[in-house]
C-alpha positions in Angstrom: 0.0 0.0 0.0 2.8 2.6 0.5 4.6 1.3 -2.3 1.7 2.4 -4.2 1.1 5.7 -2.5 4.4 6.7 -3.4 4.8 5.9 -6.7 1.6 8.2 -7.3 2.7 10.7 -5.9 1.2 10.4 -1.8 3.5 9.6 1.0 2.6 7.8 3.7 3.3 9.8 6.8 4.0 8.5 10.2 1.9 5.1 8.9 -1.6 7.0 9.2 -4.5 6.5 6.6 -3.5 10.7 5.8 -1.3 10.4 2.5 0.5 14.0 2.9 0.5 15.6 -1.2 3.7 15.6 -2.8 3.9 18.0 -5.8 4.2 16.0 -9.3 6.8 17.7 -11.9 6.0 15.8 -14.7 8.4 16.2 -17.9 7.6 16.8 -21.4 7.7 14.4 -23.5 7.6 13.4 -27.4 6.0 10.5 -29.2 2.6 9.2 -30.9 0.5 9.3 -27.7 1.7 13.0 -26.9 0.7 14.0 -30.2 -2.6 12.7 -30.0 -2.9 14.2 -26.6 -2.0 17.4 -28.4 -4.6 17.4 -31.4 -7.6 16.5 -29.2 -6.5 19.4 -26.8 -7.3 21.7 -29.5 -10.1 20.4 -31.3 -12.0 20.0 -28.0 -11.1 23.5 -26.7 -11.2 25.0 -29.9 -14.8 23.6 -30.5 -15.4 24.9 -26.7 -14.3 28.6 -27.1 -15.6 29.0 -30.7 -18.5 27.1 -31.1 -21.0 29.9 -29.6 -19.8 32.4 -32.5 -21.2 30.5 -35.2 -24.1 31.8 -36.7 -27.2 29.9 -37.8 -30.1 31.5 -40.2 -33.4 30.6 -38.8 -35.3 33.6 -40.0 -36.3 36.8 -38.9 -37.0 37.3 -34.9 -35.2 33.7 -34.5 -32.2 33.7 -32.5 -28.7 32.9 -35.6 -26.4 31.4 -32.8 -25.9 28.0 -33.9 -26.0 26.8 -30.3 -28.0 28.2 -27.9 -29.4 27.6 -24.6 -32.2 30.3 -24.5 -34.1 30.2 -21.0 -36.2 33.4 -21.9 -37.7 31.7 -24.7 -37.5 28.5 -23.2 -35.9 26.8 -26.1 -32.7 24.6 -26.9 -31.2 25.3 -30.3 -28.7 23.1 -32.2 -27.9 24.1 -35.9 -31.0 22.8 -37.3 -32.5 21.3 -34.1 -34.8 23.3 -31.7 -35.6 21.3 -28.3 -38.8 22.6 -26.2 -39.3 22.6 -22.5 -41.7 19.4 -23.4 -39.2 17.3 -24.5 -36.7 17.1 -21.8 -36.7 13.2 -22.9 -34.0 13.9 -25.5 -31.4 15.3 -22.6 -32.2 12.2 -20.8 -31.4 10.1 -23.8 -28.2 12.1 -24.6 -27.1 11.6 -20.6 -28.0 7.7 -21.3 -25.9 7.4 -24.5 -22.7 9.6 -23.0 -22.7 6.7 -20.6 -23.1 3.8 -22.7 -20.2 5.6 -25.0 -18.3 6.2 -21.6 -19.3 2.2 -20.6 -18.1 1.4 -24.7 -14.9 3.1 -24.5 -14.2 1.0 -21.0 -14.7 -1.8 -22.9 -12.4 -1.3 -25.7 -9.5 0.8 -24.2 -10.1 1.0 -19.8 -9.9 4.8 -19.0 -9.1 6.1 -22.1 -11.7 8.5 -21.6 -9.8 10.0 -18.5 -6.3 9.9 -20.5 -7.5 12.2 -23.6 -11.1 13.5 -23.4 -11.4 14.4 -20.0 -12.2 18.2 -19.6 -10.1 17.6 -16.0 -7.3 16.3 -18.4 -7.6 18.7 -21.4 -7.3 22.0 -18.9 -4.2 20.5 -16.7 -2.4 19.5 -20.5 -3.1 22.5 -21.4 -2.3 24.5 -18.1 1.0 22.2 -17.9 2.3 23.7 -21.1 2.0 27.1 -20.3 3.9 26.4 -16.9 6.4 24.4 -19.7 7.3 27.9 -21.6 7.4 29.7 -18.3 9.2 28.2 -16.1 10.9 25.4 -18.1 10.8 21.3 -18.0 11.0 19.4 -14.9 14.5 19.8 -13.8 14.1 24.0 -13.9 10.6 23.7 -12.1 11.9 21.4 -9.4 15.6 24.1 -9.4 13.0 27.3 -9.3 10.9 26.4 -6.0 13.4 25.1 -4.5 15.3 28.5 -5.1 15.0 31.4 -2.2 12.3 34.2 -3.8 13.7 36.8 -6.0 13.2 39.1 -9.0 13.1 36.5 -11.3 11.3 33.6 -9.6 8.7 36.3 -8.9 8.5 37.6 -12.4 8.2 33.8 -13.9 5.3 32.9 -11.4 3.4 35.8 -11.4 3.5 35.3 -15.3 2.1 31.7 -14.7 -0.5 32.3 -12.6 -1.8 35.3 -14.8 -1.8 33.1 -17.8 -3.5 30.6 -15.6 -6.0 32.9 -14.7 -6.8 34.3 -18.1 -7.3 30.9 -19.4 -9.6 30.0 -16.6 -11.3 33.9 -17.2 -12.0 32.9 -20.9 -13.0 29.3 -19.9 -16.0 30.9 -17.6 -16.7 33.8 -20.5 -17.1 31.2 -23.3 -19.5 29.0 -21.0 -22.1 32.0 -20.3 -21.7 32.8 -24.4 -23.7 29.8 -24.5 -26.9 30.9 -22.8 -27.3 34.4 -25.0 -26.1 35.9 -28.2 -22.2 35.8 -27.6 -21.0 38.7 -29.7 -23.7 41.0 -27.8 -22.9 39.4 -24.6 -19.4 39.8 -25.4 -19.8 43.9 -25.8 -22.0 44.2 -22.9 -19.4 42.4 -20.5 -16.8 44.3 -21.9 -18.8 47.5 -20.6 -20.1 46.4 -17.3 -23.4 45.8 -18.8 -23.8 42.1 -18.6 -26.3 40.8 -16.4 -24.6 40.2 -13.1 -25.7 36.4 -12.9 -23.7 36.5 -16.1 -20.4 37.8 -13.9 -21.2 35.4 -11.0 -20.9 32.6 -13.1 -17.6 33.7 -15.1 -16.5 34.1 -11.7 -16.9 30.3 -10.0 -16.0 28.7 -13.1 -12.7 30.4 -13.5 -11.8 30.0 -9.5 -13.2 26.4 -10.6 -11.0 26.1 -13.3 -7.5 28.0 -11.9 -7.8 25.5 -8.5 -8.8 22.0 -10.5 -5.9 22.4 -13.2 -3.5 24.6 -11.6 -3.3 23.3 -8.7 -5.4 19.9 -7.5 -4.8 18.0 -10.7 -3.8 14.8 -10.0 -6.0 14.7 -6.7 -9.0 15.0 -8.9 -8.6 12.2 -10.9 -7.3 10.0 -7.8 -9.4 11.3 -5.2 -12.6 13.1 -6.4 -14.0 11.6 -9.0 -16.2 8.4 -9.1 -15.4 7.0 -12.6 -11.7 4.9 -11.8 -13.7 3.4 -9.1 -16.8 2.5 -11.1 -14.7 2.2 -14.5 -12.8 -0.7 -12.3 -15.9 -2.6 -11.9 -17.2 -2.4 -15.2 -13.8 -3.6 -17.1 -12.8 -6.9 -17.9 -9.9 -9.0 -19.1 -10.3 -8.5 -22.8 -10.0 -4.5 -22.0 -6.7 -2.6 -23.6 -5.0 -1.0 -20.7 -1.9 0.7 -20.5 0.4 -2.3 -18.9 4.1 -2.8 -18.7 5.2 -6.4 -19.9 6.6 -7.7 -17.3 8.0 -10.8 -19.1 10.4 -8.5 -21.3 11.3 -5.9 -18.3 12.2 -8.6 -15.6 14.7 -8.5 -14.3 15.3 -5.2 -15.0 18.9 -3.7 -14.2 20.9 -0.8 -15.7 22.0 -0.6 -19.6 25.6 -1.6 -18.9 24.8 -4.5 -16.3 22.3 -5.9 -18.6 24.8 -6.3 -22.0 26.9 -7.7 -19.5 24.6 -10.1 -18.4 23.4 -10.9 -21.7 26.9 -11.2 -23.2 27.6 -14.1 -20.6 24.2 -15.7 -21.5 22.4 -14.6 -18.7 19.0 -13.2 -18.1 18.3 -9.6 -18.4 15.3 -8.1 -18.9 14.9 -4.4 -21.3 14.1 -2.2 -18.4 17.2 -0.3 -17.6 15.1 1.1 -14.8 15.5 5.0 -16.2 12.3 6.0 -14.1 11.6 8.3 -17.6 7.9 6.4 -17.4 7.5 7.9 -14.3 8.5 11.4 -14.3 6.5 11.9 -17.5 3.2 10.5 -16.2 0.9 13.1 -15.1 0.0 11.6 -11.7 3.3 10.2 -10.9 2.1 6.3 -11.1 5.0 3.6 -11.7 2.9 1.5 -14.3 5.8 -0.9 -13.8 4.4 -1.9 -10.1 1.0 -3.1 -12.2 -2.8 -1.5 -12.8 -3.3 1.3 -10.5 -6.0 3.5 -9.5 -3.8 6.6 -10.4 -3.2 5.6 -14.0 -5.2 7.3 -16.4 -4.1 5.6 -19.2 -2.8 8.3 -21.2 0.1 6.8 -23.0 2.6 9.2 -21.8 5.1 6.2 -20.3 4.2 4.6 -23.9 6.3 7.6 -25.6 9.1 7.5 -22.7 9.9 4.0 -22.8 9.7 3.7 -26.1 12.2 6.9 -26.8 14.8 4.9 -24.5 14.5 1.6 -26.0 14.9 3.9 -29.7 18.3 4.9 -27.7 19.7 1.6 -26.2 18.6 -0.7 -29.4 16.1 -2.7 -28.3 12.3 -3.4 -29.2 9.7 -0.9 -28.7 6.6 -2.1 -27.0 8.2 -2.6 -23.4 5.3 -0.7 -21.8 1.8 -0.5 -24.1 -1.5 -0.9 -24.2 -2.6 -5.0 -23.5 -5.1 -6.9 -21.8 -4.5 -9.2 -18.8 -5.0 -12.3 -20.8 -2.3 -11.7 -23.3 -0.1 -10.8 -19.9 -0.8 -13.8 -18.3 -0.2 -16.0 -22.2 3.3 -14.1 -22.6 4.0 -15.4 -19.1 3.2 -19.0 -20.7 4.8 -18.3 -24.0 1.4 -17.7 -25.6 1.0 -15.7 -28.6 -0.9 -12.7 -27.9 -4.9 -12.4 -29.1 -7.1 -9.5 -28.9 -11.0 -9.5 -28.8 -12.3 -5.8 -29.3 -15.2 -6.9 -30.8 -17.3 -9.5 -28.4 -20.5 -9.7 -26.7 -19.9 -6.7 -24.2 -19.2 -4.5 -27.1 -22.1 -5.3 -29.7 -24.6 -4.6 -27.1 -23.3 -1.1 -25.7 -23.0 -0.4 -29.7 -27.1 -2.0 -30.2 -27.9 -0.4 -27.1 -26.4 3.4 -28.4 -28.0 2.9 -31.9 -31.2 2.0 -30.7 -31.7 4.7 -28.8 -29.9 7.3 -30.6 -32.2 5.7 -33.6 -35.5 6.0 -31.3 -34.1 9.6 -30.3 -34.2 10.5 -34.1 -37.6 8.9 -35.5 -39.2 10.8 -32.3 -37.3 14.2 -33.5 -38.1 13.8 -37.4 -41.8 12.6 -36.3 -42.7 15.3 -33.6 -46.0 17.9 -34.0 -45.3 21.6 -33.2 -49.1 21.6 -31.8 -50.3 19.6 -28.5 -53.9 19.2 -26.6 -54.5 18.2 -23.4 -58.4 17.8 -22.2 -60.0 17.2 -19.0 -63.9 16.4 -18.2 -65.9 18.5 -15.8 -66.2 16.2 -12.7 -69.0 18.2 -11.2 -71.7 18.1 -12.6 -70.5 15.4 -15.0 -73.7 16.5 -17.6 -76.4 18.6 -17.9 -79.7 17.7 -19.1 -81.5 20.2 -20.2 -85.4 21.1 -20.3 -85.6 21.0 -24.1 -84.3 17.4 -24.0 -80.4 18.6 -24.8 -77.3 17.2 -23.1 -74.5 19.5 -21.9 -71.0 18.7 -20.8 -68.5 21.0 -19.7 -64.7 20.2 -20.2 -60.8 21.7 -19.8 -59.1 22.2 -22.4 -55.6 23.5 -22.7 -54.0 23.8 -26.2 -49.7 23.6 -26.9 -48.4 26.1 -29.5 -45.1 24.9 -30.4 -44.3 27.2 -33.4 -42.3 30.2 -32.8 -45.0 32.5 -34.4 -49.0 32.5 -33.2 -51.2 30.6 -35.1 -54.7 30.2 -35.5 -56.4 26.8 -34.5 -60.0 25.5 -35.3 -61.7 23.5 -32.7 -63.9 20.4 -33.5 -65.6 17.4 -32.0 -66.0 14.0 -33.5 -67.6 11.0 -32.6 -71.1 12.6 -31.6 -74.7 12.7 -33.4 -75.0 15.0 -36.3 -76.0 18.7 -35.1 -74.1 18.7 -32.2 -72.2 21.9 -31.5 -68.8 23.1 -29.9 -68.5 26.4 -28.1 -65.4 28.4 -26.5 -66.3 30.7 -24.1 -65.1 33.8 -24.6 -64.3 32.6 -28.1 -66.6 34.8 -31.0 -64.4 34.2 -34.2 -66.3 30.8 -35.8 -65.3 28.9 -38.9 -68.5 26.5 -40.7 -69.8 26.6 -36.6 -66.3 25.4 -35.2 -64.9 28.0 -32.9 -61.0 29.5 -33.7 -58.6 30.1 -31.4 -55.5 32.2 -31.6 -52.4 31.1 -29.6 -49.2 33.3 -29.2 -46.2 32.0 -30.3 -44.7 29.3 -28.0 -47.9 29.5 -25.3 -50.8 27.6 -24.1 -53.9 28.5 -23.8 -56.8 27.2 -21.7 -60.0 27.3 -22.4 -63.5 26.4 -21.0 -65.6 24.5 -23.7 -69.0 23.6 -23.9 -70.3 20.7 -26.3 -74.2 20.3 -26.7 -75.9 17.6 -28.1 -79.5 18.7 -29.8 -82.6 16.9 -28.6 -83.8 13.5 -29.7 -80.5 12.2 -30.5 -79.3 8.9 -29.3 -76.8 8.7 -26.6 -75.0 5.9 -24.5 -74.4 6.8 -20.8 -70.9 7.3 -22.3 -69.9 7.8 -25.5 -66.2 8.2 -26.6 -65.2 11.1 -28.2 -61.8 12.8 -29.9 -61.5 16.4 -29.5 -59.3 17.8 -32.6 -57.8 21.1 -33.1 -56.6 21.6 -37.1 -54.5 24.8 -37.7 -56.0 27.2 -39.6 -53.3 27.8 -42.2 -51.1 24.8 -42.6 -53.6 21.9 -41.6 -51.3 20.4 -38.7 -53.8 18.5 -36.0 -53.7 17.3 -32.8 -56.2 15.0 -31.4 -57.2 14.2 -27.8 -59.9 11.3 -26.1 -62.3 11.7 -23.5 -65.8 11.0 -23.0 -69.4 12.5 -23.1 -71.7 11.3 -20.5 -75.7 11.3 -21.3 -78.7 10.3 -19.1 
């Protein structure tokens, strides 16, 4: 347990469950994993920063940001696709997909999402380089605290920290660009205009921001979040995980004492025990003691250990990403196999299709017009003295559309002669009362629906209460009853 502690970067002190924090100077490095690292850095932030500046054409008096979450007029927009307060289904089935896809990429590659998508990860990268330029790699880091305070060491952190704090500042302005148009938000920040909800929030997400990837880090991935823990349960052997072979390391021993051994025939394994896969690793994990809960599996040993086997002639591959059944068959002097496509994997890639599928017939197939109807309990009918039945109902009609729009009323499924009337309603069309709803409101209304003398009537009859738009001819139907004598 110690061991462990260490090698990520806690010490044990004084044998107490309290691991005191031991800063991490983790060294640049260069390879295929870093670059990677580096590309999704900026496609992620550059799609974060930039995204709320594109413009979208939905017409006149329709907001043109491409994305937009609009709370005053209660609408989600993205490019083409406009979500309504009503269908807070389709933000459940995004939160379900993002974890099958988090589940998915378990499966395939272990925490692959924490080693190059994580926003934790992308900020520290990204707040690691700019300490890089500043104050140098790890050896002039490590020299610079450990110096006494003076011009210089003051100039070159005060420069960090302000760079740190202007990313974090832009991090919290591009988040509120999302919720109103960001180039007018933009001008009236600039001149103390801005809402001040709009400041509070700029505010805790840059202190957010500066603290969780200037300083905490590491302790985040290791400490505060949940996913290692439940990403630890979920994975299984057939999982590609960062992993150093221990069948081509052991026994490891310097450069010169392994040729030695290997010129007298004796074994020597290709790890010259450098420690390079360590100081490069982000959390300070020893991937060489085994799986860890501080690995994120970025691939940053990968680059190290494979630059030093480029430099002492032998094999890349010493550390890489494996499964534990091709570790255990090397150990045998078993060929390796790898099984990314098995039972676990088809269903989380069904399970994301079908309901991204579902999530998409119910988007293509959706009305912009909804009714909603409710019978009067009390009285329940109304016969009248001319032989007429009355019944009273609710009835509260959805507007959808972003402009108001005229809707007829109608009844079907009663005797011929039978009549509809809206109270407080005059306009008529062929006897059928019209109602005008506002753009994105409802409207309730008290209705009245009389059947004429002599007709014959069930003591319920089932009924469907249509509205039909005026213009375009979109309907929306709802059941119900009419009771009779």
């Amino acid at each position: 347990m110690r061991a462990e502690a260490e090698a990520s970067g806690a010490g044990v002190a004084n044998d107490t469950l309290y691991a005191e924090h031991k800063k991490i100077y983790s060294a640049a490095v260069q390879g295929t994993f870093r670059r990677i690292k580096w590309a999704i850095l900026i496609v992620t932030l550059g799609i974060y920063y930039l995204t709320p500046f594109i413009r979208w054409d939905r017409g006149p008096d329709h907001p043109s940001q491409a994305v937009l979450i609009d709370f005053p007029g209660r609408r989600f927009y993205f490019f083409f696709i406009e979500i309504w307060p009503q269908e807070f289904y389709f933000i459940t089935g995004l939160l379900i997909v993002a974890a099958l896809t988090l589940f998915l990429m378990n499966a395939v590659a272990g925490r692959v999402w924490c080693g190059y998508l994580c926003p934790q990860t992308v900020w520290t990268d990204l707040f690691l380089a700019v300490e890089r330029v500043i104050e140098g790699d790890r050896r002039d880091r490590m020299k610079l605290d450990a110096q006494p305070w003076s011009l210089s060491k003051v100039a070159k952190k005060v420069a960090k920290h302000a760079s740190w704090l202007m990313i974090a500042w832009w991090t919290g302005g591009a988040w509120v660009l999302y919720f109103a148009d960001a180039p007018t938000l933009v001008k009236d920040l600039a001149t103390l205009q801005a809402p001040f909800v709009a400041y509070a929030w700029i505010g805790i997400l840059t202190f957010t921001t500066y603290a969780l990837a200037g300083f905490m880090r590491e302790q985040v991935c290791i400490y505060m979040c949940p996913w290692p823990r439940i990403q630890a349960a979920l994975t299984d052997e057939w999982a590609l995980n960062v992993a150093y072979r221990v069948d081509r390391g052991e026994p490891r021993t310097s450069l010169k004492a392994a040729e030695k051994a290997r010129a007298a025939g004796e074994a020597a394994g290709d790890c010259i025990d450098c420690n390079q896969c360590v100081v490069v690793c982000p959390t300070g994990t020893d991937i060489r003691l085994g799986t860890q809960l501080s690995c994120i599996q970025c691939g940053l040993c990968i680059d190290a250990c494979n630059n030093v086997m480029d430099k002492v002639n032998r094999p890349r591959g010493l550390i890489a990403y494996d499964t534990d059944i091709n570790i255990e068959r090397r150990e045998h002097g078993k060929p390796p196999i790898f099984k990314l496509v098995r039972a676990r994997t088809i269903i989380y890639v069904v399970m994301i299709g079908g309901i991204l599928g579902l999530m998409l017939f119910v988007l293509l197939t959706r009305a912009t017009l909804g009714v909603n109807v409710l019978h009067d309990r009390n009285p329940q009918f109304v016969a009248n003295s001319d032989g007429s039945v009355r019944n009273g109902y609710t009835i509260r009609v959805l507007n959808k559309a972003t402009e108001a729009r005229d809707y007829v009323l109608a009844v079907e499924g009663l005797p011929e002669g039978t009549t509809v009337d809206a109270i407080g309603i005059e306009a008529k069309k062929d006897g059928k009362p019209i109602v005008t709803i506002g753009a994105d409101q409802t409207r309730e209304l008290r209705v009245n629906v009389h059947v004429p003398p002599g007709r014959k009537l069930d003591k319920s009859t089932d009924i469907v209460f249509r509205v039909i738009d005026a213009n375009g001819g979109e309907s929306a139907k709802a059941a119900d009853f009419f009771k009779a004598p």
